[in-house]
N, C-alpha and C positions, 0 to 999 in steps of 0.2 A: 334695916340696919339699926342698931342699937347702941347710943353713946357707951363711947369708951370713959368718959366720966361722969354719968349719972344713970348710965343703963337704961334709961327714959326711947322712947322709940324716935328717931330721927325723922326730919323731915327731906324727902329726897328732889332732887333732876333741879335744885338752884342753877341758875347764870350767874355765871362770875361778872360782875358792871365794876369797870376803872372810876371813881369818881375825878371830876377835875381831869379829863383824860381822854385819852379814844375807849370808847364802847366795845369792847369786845366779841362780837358776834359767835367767835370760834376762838377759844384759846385749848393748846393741842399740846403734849407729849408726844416726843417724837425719837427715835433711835432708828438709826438706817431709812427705809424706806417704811418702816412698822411706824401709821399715825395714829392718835387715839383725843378723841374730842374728852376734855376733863368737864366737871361737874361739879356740883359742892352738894353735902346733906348739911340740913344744918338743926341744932337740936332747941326746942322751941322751952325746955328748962331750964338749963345753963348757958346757953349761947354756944356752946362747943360747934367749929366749923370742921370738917369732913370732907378733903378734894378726895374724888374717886374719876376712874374711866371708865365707862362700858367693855365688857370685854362679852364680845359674841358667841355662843354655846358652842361651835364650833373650836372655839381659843381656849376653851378652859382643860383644866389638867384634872 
């Protein structure tokens, strides 16, 4: 994946950590019964942060 502000190649599969907080183990998007573990890339030139969620080959269009 490729920053949307510096085009530079991102860094992927980040944990999201609350500081000061509960540790997040799983933090999830969720609609209906559809759940989806989130993720962060994050880009090691500009600092640009990138939540995404796996979406499994069978899911994609």
């Amino acid at each position: 994946m490729n920053c949307p502000v510096c085009h530079a190649e991102m860094v992927m599969d980040y944990k999201i950590k609350i500081e000061n907080g509960m540790l997040f183990n799983l933090v999830t998007i969720k609609k209906g019964s559809d759940q989806k573990k989130i993720k962060a890339a994050f880009c090691p030139s500009c600092g640009k942060i990138e939540l995404y969620a796996d979406i499994p080959s069978g899911e994609k269009k």
